[in-house]
Every structure is written in C-alpha cells, then in structure tokens.
N, C-alpha and C positions, 0 to 999 in steps of 0.2 A: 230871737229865734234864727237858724241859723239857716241860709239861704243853699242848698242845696243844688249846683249846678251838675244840668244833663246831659249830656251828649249822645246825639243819635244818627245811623247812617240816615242822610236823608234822602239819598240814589234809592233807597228802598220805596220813598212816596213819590216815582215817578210817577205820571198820569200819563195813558187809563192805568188805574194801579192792576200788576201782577196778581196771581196766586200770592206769593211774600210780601206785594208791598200792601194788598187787603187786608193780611192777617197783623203787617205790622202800623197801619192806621189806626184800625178796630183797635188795638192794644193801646195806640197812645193816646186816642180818644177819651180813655179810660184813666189812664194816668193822671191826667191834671186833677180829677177828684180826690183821689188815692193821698197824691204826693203834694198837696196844695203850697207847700211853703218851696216846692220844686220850681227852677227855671230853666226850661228846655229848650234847648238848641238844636236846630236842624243843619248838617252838612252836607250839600251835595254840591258838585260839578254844572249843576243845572241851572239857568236861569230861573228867576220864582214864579213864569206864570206854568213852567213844567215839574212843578211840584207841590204835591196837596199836603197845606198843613192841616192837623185836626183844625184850631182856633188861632186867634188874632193872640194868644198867649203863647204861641211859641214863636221863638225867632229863628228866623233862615238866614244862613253862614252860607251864601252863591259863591261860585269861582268868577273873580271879577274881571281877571282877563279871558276877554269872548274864546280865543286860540284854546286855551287850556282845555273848555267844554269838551273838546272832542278827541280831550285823553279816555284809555278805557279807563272805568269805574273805579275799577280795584287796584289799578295802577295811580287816579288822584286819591282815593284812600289814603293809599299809603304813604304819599309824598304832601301835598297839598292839604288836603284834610288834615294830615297831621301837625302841621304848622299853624291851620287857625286855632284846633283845639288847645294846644300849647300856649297860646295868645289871651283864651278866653278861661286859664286856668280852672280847667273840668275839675267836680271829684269823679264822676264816672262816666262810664261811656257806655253804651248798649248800644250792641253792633248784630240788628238785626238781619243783618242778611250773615254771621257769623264771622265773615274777616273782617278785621278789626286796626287800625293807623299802628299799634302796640306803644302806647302815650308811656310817656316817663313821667318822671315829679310824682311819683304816689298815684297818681290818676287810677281806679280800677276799671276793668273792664269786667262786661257780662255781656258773655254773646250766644246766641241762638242758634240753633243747628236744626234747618227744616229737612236734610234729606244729607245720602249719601251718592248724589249721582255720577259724580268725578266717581267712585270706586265700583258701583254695582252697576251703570250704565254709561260711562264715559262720551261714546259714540256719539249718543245723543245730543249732549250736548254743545253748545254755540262755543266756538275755537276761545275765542276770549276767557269764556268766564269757566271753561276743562282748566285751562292751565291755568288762571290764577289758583284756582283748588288745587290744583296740583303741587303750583310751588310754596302756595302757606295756608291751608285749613289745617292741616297736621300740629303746623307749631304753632297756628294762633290760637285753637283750642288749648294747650297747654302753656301758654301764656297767657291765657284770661284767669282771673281769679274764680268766673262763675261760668258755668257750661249748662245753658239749658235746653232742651230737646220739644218739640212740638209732640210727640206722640213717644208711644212706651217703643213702640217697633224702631222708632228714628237712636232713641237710648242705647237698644239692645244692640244695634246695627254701632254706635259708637263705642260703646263697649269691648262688643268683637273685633270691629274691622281695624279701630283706631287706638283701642284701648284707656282712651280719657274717660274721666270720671264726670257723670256729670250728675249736677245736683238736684232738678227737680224737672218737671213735667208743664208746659204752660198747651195744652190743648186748646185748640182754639173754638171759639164761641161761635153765636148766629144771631142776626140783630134779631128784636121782638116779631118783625114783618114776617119772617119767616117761621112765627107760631102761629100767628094769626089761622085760623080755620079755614081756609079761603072756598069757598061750593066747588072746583073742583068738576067741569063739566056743567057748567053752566049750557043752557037754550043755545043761547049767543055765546059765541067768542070775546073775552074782553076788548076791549077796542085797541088797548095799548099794544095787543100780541098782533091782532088783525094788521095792522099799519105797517108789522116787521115781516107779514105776508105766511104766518105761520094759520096753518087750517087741522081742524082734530080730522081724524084720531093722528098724533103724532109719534115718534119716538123722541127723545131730546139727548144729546151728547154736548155734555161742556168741557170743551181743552181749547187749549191752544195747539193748533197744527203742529207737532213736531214728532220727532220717531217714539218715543216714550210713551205718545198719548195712546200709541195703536190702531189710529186712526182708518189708516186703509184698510186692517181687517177688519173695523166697525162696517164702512163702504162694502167688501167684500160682501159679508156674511147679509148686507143688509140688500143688496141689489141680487144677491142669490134667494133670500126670500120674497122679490120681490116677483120674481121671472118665474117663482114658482105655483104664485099664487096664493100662499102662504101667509102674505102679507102685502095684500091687494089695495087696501085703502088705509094705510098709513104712511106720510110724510115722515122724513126725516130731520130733521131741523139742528144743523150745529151751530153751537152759540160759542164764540170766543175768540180772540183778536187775533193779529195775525203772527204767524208762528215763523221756525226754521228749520232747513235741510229737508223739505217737503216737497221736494222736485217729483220724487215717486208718487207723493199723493195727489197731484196736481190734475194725471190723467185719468185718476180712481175719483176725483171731485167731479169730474165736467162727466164722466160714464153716469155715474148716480144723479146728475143731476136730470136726467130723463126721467127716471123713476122715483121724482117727489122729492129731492132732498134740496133744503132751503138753509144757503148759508148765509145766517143772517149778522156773523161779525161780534163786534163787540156789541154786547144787550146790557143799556143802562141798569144799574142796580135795582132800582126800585121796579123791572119790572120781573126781575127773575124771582121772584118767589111763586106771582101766577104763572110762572112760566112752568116752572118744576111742577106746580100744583096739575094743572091743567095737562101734563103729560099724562101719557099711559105708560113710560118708564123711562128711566133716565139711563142710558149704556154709556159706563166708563170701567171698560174693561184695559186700564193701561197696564205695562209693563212695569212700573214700579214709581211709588209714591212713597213723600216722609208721611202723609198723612191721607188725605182727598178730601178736600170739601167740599165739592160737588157730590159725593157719597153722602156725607152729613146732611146737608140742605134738603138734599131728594128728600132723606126720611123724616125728616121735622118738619116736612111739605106734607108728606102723608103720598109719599110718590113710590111706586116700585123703582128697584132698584137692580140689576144688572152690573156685577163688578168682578174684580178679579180675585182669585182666594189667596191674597197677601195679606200676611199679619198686621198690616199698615191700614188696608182698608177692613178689614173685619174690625178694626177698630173705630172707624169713621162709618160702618156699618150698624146693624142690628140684628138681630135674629129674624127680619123679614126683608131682608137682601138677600137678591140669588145670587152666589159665590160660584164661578164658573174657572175655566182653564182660558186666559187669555187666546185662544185658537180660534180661526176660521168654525169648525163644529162648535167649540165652547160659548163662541158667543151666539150663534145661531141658535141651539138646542136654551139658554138663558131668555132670550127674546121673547121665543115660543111659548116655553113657560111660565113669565110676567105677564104677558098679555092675556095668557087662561085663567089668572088669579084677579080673586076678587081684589080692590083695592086696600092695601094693610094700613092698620092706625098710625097717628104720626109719632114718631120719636119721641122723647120728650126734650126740650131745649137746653143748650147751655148758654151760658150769658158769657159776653167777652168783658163783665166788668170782673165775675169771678175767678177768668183766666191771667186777665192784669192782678189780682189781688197778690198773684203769684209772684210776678212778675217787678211790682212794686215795694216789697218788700224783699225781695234781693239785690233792687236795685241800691234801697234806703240801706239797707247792710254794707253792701257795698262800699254806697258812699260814706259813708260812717267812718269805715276806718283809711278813706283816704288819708288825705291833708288839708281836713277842714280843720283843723285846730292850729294849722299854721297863722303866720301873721303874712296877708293877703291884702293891703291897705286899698289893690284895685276892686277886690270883691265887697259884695255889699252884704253885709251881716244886719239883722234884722231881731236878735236876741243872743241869747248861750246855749240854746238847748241843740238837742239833735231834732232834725226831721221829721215830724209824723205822720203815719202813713194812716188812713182810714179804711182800715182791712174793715 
C-alpha cells in the first residue's frame, strides 16, 4: 500500500493557536483517521516547542538555522519551506493558511481560503501579512490544483473578487464540549470562570483586538449603556489574545474598565464553552469575517447572540441571532434586545471529523495523481494500491 506523503503549512499551528491555526489543528486532528496509510509533515520557521502537533504521528520540518526564524512567514514559505519540501518528495501540500511554496516535481497543492481581507478590508490588516496577499494570493490560488473555501460567503466573495474557481466548501466544526448542555446560570459561578475574575450577569465578546473586530464600538455602545443605567449590572468580559493597530482602542479599554469590563486575555479552551454558556450574550458585531466561530459556538452553547448582518455570519449564525448594522445604535439597540429574550435552544452541532471528510479526500485525489507511481527508491512504499480514505 502506497505511502502517501503530506505536506502542511505548520506557521498555521503556531501556539496560542489563531482563529486559522484552531480551525487548521481541529482539521488535522481529524486527518490521521481518514487518511491512515498518510504521513504527515509539519513546515514551519518555528522552533517545536512553538508549535502544536495534533499527535506524536506527525513529523515537524523546523528552520534549523535560529537567524532564519525571524524571516516573515510567507517570505520562509516561499524560499525555505520550499526547499525542505522538495527534499522530502511531497505528493501534496495543503496550504492552510492558502499561500502556498508552488512545489514542482508533480507535487499538488490544495489550499484554503478563510477570508478576503487584503481586498474588502486591507487597512486592517498587520503590514506583513497585506502584502504577502497582495503580491501572491491571486496567482497561488490559480496555481493550486484545488481551491477550497471555509464558508459559502468566503466562495462567493472568490468568485467575484478573484474569479477562481473553487471546489468545495470545508466549514468548520465544534468539539463535542461545546454540545454538552451545560445549566447555564448556575447558584454559583463555576470556579474555573470565577479565577479569570469574570462575575454574572455578563456580556462576553471573543476577538482579538484589532480594527476589523469593532472593538471600540463594542466599548462605545457598551459604556453608553452603561452611564445610562440601561445596563446597570452587567460586566463585560473580552476574551482573546493580544491583537494590532489598537492604539485607538487602548484609551476606549482603560474608560470602560471603570464600568465592569474584564479583560481577561487569552481563555484556555476547555474553559470557553462555560464561558459562552454562562453569558447572557456573546457581541461580535465585526466588520467583516470569512466565517465567525465565535458566532457558531455562542449558538451550540445555547448563548444569545449579537452580530453583524453579513452573509458570512448569518451563516455561522441561526435564526435566533440578532443581526444588527455594525454601528454605535446597531449594536446598542442588539444588546437591548438579547438581554429581554428568553434564552433560545442550542444549534445543533457540526463535527470537524465531518468537515475533514471533505477535506481528506481532496487531499487523497490530489495525491493520487501526483507522482506517486514514479520510481522514488528514498520513499517508503508499503504496497501497490492507492490511498484509502475512511469517509
């Protein structure tokens, strides 16, 4: 049986992992079942105690000279990365943050597209990683053989903006923790939230600090209900690491912190499920997302939810998400209205084995019609057959 070699950005499992490098962990965790006869390679710049493998079954490709570390990302991608991958004769590459080394030798690629931010919000984003989009998301999507998209809106947005075609949809999942029923307003506070110094009634916002999350109109609208008496005894509580170009929000953080608002930073995983649970609504009214999973989570928590009306989140939404106009009023008049509703049922869950299902059998396509039938005396072949995947 024929040994199937992987290749994966591994700058995407930097630790604490990102929005993209959670969704591409969850993904590859999933993988080794799928794809058993797969051997998976991690690539990053990073030394390995600054990167999370799923298991002791994949192997991490580090940049061994220390100097190099502190090339940007996308720049040892392209240079560096691509020289181990070429060494380690990949059939495929999946290039989860979407730009990709562009491997020769047959090598295919299949890379993912979480968002279009280089084109509908540029600004936003950190000077590094604008221009590497800038100077090759364009042609590395039409140089990968497979183009897939996190959500129908990130698709439709490639479609238009870009014009590549892309093949399928890999939406992203929620581990089981976050079906679990949780009471939800419990006597007591659980102890693990108590400790992060969060107190009911709360409201809860998960971003990371940066212009796109809309942060200081969160602070805004929420230190105006606060002064109004409107919303007297609720804390505010944001959860999430630390961000950029938040010089503006710096002096909207330290005002609101008078009025209850608890920034409690990066919050271990296992305890954000009580966390959403135990909210009285979770406000993520940003400017524009490929997808939002903090939208998703609230509702499979059984959490109100407070977001923006972009085709992106009404997708990571349900029909008991308030859909508001990103504004100072919009999110006030949202707020208002979550806290007068009774608490709504929870979502029903998706599983991120089912969104690998996708995702592994594009890859096994992929690999298939590399150059595995070449004569390869350094690779280790294990039979004649192809690949199988356990959809």
């Amino acid at each position: 049986m024929v040994l199937l070699r992987i290749g994966v950005d591994g700058d995407a499992l930097r630790t604490p992992l990102s929005g993209v490098g959670y969704y591409v962990f969850n993904l590859c965790s999933e993988l080794e079942a799928l794809l058993p006869e797969a051997l998976f390679i991690a690539y990053s710049r990073l030394p390995p105690g600054e990167v999370l493998l799923p298991s002791s079954h994949w192997q991490l490709r580090s940049e061994p000279v220390a100097v190099l570390r502190y090339l940007p990302s996308f720049i040892w991608l392209k240079t560096r990365c691509r020289a181990m991958c070429a060494s380690d004769a990949l059939d495929v590459f999946w290039a989860g943050r979407t730009l990709h080394p562009r491997l020769a030798g047959g090598v295919r690629t299949v890379c993912t597209v979480h968002d279009l931010n280089h084109l509908v919000m540029p600004k936003t984003m950190q000077f590094q990683t604008r221009w590497s989009h800038r100077f090759w998301f364009r042609a590395d999507l039409f140089a990968a053989d497979c183009v897939l998209a996190n959500s129908r809106g990130t698709a439709e947005r490639i479609r238009s903006m870009v014009g590549a075609k892309v093949k399928d949809i890999v939406p992203p999942g929620v581990k089981p923790q976050f079906e679990t029923r949780l009471s939800g307003h419990e006597i007591e506070l659980p102890e693990n939230l108590a400790r992060l110094g969060v107190k009911r009634p709360y409201l809860l916002s998960v971003a990371t600090p940066e212009p796109r999350k809309n942060l200081e109109t969160v602070l805004r609208a929420y230190i105006d209900l606060k002064r109004s008496g409107m919303l007297s005894e609720h804390q505010l509580v944001l959860a999430g690491p630390s961000g950029w170009k938040n010089r503006a929000l710096a002096q909207r953080l330290r005002e609101a912190r008078s009025f209850g608002l608890l920034q409690a930073g990066y919050v271990p995983e296992e305890f954000m499920p009580q966390l959403y649970a135990e909210a009285d609504a979770l406000v993520f009214p940003s400017l524009y997302e490929g997808f939002g999973m903090p939208v998703l989570e609230a509702r499979i928590a059984g959490t109100r939810v407070v977001t923006s009306d972009i085709p992106e989140l009404r997708e990571a939404g349900d029909e008991h998400a308030i859909y508001v106009q990103p504004t100072f009023e919009g999110i006030k008049a949202g707020i208002l209205h979550a806290i007068r509703l009774p608490k709504p049922p929870p979502a029903p869950g998706r599983s991120w084995k089912d969104a690998a299902r996708i995702l592994a059998r594009e890859l096994m396509l992929a690999g298939s019609r590399s150059h595995l039938n070449e004569a390869l005396p350094e690779r280790p072949v294990l039979g004649d057959s192809e690949p199988s995947v356990r959809l």
